[in-house]
N, C-alpha and C positions, 0 to 999 in steps of 0.2 A: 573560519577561514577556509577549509575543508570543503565544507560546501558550496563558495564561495568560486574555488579553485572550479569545482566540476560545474559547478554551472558554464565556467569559461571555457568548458573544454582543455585545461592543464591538468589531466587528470595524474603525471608523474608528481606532480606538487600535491596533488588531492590524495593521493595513494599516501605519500610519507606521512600528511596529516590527519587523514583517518588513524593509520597504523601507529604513528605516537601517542595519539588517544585514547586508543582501546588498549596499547598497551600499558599508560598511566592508571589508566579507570579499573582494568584491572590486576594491576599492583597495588591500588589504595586500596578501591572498593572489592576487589574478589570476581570472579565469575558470575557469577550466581544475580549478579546486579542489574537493576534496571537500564541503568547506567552505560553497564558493560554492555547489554541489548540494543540502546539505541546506537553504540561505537559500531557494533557489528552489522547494525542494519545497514547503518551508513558506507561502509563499507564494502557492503554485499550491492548496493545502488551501484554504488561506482563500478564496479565488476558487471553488473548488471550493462551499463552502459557502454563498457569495453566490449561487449560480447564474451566476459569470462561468466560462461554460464555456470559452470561446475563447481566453481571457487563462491559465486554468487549462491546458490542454492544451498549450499554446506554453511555458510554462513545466516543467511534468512531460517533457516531451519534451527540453526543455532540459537540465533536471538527469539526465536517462537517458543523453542521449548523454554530458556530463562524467563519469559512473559508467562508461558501458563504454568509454569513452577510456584514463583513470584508471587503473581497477583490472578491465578485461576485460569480454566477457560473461559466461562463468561465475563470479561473482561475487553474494553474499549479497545485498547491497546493491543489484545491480543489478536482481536481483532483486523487489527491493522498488519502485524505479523502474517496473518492470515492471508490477508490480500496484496501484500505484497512478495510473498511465496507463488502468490494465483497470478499474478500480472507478471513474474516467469516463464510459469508452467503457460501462461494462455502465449507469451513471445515464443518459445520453443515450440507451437503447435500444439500442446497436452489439452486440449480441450476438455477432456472428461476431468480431469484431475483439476484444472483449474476452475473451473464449477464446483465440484466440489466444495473445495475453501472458498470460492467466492459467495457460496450460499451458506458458510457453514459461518461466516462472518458478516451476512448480511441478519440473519437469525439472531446471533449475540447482540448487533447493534441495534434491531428489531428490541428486542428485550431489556436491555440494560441503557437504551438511549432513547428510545422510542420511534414510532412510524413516520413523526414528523422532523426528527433529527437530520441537519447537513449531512452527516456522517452516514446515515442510511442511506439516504439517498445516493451516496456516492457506490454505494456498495451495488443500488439496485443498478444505474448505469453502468458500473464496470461488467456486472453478470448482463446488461441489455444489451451493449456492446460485444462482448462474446458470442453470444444467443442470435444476434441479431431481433433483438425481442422489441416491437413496436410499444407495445403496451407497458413493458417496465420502462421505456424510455418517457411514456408517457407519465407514469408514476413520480420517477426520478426527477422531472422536469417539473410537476408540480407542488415538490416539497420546495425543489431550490426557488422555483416562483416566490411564494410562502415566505423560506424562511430565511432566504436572501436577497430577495428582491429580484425583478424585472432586467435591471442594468447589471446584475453581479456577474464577471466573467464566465464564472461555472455555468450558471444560467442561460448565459447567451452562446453558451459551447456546447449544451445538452439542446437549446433551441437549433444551432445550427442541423448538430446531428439527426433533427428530426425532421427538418426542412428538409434534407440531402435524401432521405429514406433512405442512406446508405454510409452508414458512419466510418469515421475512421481517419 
């Protein structure tokens, strides 16, 4: 319902409903939980979307360390942590920093997903997009080709941005 709320832009309703949840999830489940990770990521989004960047960062950072605690660095998931730290720091201007994780999470998903995975390819557009990089847009656009087909929205969002020569 949570998410639900912030899609509508009620983010007072979304805030109480993140915050009940993370704090249920950890009073059952502990800290330390996967669980507890997704609560804070979600929560860090929503902040994200207010323009609480500080509150958002302390939080994605939070759930990143619970993910490579948890379940490793080279891990999907943590992956995702990763770029959702990056797609911050790239809002805030941090360019350097936000390459960083965006390449340090397209590597993990390179590896533990493979070349032709959705999930890569998201990653190479997020860093193409940054970068302004033609050739990772081209990459990116030929996996979702592949392995979502011609009409899948992602696909025809990554065709736009390459039509425009100027993404965004």
């Amino acid at each position: 319902m949570a998410l639900l709320y912030d899609n509508q832009g009620k983010y007072e309703q979304a805030k109480s409903l993140h915050l009940r949840a993370l704090d249920i999830r950890e009073r059952v489940l502990g800290h330390m939980h996967l669980a507890t990770a997704s609560s804070l990521n979600n929560l860090a989004g929503l902040y994200r979307q207010q323009g609480k960047d500080k509150q958002a960062e302390l939080l994605f950072k939070d759930a990143l360390d619970i993910r490579e605690r948890v379940l490793g660095h080279m891990h999907p998931d943590t992956a995702s942590s990763l770029c959702n730290l990056a797609g911050l720091y790239q809002q805030q201007g941090k360019d350097k920093q936000a390459e960083l994780l965006f390449k340090d999470a397209l590597d993990i998903r390179e590896r533990m997903l493979g070349h032709m995975h959705p999930d890569t390819a998201m990653s190479l557009w997020w860093l193409a997009r940054l970068k302004d990089d033609q050739e990772l847009y081209q990459q990116a656009y030929l996996i979702f080709k592949q392995t979502l087909g011609e009409m899948h929205p992602t696909t025809l969002n990554i065709r736009r941005d390459l039509e425009n020569d100027h993404p965004g």
